[in-house]
KOLKE-468259 format. One record per residue: x, y, z of N, C-alpha, C, O in turn; residue in three letters; residue number from 1. Coordinates in Angstrom, 2 decimals. Layout:
N
REC  n_east n_north    n_up ca_east ca_north   ca_up  c_east c_north    c_up  o_east o_north    o_up resn resi
REC       X       Y       Z       X        Y       Z       X       Y       Z       X       Y       Z  Ala  NUM
...
//
This chain:
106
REC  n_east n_north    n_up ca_east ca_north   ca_up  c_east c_north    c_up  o_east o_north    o_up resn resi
REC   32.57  -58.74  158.75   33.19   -57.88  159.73   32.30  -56.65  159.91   31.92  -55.97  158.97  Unk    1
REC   31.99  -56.41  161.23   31.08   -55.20  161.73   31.83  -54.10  161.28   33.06  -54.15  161.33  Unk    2
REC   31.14  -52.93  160.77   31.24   -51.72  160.99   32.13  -51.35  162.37   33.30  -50.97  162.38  Unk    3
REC   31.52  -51.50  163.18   32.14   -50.76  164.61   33.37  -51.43  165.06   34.13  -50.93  165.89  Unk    4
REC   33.61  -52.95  164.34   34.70   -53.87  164.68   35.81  -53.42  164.04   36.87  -53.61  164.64  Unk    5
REC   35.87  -52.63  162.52   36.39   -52.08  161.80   37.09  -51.01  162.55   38.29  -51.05  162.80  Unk    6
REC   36.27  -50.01  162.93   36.53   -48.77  163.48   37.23  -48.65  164.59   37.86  -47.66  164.95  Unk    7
REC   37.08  -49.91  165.26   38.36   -49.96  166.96   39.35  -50.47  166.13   40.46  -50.05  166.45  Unk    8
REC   39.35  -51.20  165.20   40.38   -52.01  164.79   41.51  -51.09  164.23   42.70  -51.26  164.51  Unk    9
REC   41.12  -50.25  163.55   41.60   -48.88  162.86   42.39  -47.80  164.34   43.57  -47.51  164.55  Unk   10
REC   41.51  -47.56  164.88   41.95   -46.71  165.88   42.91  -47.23  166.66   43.70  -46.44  167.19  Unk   11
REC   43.01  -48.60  166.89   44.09   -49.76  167.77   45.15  -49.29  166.95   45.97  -48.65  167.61  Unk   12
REC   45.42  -49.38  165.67   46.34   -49.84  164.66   47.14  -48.41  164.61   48.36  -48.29  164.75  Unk   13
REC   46.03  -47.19  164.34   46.42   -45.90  164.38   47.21  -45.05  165.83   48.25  -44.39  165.84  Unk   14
REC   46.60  -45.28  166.56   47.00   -44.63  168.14   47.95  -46.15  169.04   48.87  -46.68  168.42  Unk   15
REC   47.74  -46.44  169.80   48.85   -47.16  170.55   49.51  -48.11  169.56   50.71  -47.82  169.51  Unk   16
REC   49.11  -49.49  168.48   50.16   -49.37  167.86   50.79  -49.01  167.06   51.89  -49.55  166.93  Unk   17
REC   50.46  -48.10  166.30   51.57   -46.73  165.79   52.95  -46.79  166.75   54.10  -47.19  166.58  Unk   18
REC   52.24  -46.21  167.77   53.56   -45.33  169.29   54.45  -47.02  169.34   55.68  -47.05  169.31  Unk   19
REC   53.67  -48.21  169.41   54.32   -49.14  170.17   55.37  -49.71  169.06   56.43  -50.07  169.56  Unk   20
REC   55.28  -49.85  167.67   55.62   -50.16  166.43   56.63  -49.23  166.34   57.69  -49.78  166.04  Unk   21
REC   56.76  -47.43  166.57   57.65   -46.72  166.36   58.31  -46.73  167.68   59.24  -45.93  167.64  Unk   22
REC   58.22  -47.37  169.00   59.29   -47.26  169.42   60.48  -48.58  169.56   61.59  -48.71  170.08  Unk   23
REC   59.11  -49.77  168.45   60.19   -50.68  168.76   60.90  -50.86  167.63   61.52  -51.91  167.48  Unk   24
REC   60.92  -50.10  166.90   61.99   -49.18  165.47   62.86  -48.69  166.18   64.05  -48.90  165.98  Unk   25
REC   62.38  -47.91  167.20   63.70   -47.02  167.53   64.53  -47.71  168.07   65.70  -47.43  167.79  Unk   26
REC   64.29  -48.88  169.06   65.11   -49.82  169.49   65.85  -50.52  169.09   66.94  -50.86  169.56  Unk   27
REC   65.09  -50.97  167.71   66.00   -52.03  167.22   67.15  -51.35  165.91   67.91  -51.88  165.09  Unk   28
REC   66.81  -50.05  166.22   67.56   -49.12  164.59   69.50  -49.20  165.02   70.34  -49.16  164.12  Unk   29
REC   69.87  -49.31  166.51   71.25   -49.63  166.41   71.46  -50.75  165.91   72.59  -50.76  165.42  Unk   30
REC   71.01  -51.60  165.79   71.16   -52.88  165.04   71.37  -53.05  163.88   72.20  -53.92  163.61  Unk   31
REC   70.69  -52.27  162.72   71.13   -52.33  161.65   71.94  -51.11  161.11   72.34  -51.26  159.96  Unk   32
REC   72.24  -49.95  161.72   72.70   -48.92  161.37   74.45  -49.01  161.34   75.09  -49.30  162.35  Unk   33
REC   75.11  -48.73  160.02   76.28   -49.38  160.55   77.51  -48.87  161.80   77.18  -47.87  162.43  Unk   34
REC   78.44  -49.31  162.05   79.41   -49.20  162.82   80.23  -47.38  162.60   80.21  -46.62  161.63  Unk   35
REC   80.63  -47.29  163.46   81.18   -46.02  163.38   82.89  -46.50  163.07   83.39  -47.62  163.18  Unk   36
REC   83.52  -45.20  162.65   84.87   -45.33  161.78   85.84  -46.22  162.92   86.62  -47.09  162.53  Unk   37
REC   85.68  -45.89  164.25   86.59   -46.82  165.40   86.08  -48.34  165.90   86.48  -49.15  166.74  Unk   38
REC   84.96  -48.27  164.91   84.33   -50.21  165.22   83.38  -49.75  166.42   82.76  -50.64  166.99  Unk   39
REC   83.25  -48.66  166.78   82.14   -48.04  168.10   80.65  -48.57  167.45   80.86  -48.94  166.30  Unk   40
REC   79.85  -48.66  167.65   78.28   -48.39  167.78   77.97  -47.29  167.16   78.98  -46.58  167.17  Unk   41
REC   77.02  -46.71  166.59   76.76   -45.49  166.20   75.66  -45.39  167.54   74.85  -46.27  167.84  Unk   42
REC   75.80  -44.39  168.08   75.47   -44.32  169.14   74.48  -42.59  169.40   73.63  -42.28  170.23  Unk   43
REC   75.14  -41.75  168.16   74.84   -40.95  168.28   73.48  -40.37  167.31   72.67  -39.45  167.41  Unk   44
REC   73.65  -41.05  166.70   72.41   -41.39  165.50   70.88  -41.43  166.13   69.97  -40.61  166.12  Unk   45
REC   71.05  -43.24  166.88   69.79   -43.53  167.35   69.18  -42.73  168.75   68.05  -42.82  169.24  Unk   46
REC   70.22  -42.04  169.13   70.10   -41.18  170.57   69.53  -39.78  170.64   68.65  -39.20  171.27  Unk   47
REC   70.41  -39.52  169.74   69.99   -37.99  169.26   68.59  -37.88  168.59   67.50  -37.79  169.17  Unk   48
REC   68.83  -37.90  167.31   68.38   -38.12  166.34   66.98  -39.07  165.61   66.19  -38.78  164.71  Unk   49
REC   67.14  -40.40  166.54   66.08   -41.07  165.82   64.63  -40.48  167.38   63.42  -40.37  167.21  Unk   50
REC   65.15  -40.31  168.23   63.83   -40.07  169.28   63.20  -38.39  169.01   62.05  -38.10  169.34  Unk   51
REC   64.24  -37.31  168.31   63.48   -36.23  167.84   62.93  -36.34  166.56   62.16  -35.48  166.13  Unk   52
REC   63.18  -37.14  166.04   63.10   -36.59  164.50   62.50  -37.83  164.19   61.28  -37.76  164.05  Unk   53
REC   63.14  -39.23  164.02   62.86   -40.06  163.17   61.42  -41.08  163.97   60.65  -41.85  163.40  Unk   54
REC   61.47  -40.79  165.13   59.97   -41.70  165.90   59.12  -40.99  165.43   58.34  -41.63  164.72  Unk   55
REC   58.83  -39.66  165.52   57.38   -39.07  164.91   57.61  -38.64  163.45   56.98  -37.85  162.74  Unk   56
REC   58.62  -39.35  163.23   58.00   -39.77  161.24   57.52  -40.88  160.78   56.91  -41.01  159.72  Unk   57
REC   57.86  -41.96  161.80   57.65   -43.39  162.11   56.53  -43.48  162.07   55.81  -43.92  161.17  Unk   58
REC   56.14  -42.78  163.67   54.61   -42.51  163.96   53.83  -42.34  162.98   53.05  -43.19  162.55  Unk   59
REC   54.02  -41.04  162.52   53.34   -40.74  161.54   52.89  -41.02  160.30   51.87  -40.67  159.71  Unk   60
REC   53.78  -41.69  160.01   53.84   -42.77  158.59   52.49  -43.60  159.06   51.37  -43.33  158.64  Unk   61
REC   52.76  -44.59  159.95   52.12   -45.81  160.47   50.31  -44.58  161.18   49.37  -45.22  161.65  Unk   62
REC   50.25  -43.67  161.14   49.16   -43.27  161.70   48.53  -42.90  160.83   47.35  -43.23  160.87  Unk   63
REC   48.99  -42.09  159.66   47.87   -41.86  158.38   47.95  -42.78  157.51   47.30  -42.54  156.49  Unk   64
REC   48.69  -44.11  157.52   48.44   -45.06  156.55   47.33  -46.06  157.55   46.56  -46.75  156.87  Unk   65
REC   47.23  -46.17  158.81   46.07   -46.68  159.36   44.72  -45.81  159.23   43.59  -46.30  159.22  Unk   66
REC   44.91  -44.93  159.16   43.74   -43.59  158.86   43.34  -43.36  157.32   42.32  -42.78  156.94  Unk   67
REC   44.64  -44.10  156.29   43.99   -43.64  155.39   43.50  -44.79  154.20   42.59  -44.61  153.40  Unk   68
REC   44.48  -46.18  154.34   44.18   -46.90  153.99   43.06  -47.89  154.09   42.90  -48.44  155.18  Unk   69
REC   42.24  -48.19  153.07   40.70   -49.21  152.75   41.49  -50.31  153.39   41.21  -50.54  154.56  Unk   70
REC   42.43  -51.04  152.82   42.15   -52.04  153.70   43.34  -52.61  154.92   44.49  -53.05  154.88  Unk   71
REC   42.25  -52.31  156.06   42.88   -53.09  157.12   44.09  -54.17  157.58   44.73  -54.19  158.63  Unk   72
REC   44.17  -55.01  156.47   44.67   -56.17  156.42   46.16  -55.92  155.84   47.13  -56.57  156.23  Unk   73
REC   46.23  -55.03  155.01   47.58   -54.60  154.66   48.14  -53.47  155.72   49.35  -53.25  155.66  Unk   74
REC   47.35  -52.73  156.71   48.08   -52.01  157.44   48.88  -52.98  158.79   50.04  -52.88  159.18  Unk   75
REC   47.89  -53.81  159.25   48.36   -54.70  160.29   49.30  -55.80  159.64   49.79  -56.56  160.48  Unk   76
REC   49.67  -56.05  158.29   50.59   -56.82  157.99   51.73  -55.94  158.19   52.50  -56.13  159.13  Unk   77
REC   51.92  -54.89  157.29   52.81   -53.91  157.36   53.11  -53.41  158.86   54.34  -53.36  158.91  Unk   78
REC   52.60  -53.02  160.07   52.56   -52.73  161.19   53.53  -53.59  161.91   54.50  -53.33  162.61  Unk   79
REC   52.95  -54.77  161.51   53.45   -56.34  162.32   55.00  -56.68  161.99   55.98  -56.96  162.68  Unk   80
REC   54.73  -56.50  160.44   56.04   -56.74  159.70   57.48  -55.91  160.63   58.48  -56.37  161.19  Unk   81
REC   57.05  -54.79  160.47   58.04   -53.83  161.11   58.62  -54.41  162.67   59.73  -54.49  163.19  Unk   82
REC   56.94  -54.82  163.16   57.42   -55.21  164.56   58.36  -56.37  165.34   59.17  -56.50  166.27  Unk   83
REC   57.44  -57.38  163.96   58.48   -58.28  164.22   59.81  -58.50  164.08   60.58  -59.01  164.90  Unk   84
REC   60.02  -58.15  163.11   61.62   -57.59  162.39   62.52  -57.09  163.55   63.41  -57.79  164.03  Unk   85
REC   62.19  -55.68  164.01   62.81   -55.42  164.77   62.92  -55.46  166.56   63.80  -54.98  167.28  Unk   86
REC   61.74  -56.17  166.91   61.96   -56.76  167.69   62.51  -58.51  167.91   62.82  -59.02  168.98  Unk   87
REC   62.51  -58.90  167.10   63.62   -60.35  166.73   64.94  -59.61  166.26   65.84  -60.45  166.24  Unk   88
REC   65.28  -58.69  165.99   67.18   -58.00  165.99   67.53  -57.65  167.77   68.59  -57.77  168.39  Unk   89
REC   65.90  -57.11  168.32   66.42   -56.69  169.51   66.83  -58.18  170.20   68.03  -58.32  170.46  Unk   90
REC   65.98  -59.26  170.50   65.89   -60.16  171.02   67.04  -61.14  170.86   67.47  -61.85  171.76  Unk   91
REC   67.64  -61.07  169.21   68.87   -62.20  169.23   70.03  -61.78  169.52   71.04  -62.44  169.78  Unk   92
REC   69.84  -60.31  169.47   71.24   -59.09  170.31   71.19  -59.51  172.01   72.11  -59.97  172.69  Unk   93
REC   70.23  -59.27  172.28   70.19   -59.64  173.96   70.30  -61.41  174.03   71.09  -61.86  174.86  Unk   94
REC   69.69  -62.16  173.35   70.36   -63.73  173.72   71.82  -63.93  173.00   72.09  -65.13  173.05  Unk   95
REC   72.72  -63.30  172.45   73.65   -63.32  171.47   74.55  -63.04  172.72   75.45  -63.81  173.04  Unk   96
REC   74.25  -61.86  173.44   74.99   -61.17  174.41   75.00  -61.68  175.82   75.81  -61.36  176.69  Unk   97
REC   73.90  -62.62  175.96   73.45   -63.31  177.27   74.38  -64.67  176.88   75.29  -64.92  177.66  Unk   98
REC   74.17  -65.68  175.55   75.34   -66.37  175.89   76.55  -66.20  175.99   77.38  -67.08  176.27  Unk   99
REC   76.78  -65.01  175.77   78.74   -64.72  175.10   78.81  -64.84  176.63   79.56  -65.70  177.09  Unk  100
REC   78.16  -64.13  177.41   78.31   -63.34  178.74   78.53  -64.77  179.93   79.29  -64.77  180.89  Unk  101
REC   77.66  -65.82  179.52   77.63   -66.84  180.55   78.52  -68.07  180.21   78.86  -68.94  181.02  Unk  102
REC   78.92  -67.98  178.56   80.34   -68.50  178.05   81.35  -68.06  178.93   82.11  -68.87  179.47  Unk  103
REC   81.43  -66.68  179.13   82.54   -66.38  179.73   83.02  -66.52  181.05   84.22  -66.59  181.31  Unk  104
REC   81.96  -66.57  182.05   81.96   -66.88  182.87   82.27  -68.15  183.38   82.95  -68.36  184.38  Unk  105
REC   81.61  -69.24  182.45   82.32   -70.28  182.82   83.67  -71.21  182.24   84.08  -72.18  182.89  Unk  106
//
């Protein structure tokens, strides 16, 4: 592996997917966060709260462990890990909700 192949690879991992990894945390964080005392959504958590505070800790986590960690291979596992995770909660929420929805209809 090149030197310079290293160094985009790092900067990819650090700058856009950092941002793209922490916002698809933020998306998928109603999903596992639990229910509020009336069976509501917590709604106020991921709204408020996770877009001031908890995305640029996200970020940030995922930007100096691409910046600071030797090896590569554990940041893009870890990166990925996150991504996939919570974008497969977002995805079986929206097909979960797409069949209930076309159950009902017919």
């Amino acid at each position: 592996m090149s030197q310079s192949w290293r160094k985009w690879t790092r900067i990819l991992l650090a700058g856009p997917g950092a941002v793209l990894v922490a916002l698809v945390v933020m998306a998928g964080m109603p999903l596992w966060l639990p229910g509020g005392a009336a069976g509501v959504d917590n709604l106020v958590l991921p709204l408020v709260l996770v877009p001031l505070v908890l995305v640029p800790l996200i970020w940030a986590a995922l930007f100096f462990h691409a910046c600071l960690d030797r090896r590569l291979s554990r940041v893009a596992a870890i990166a990925a890990t996150l991504f996939l995770f919570h974008a497969g909660l977002v995805a079986h929420k929206l097909l979960v909700q797409r069949s209930a929805f076309e159950e009902h209809r017919s």
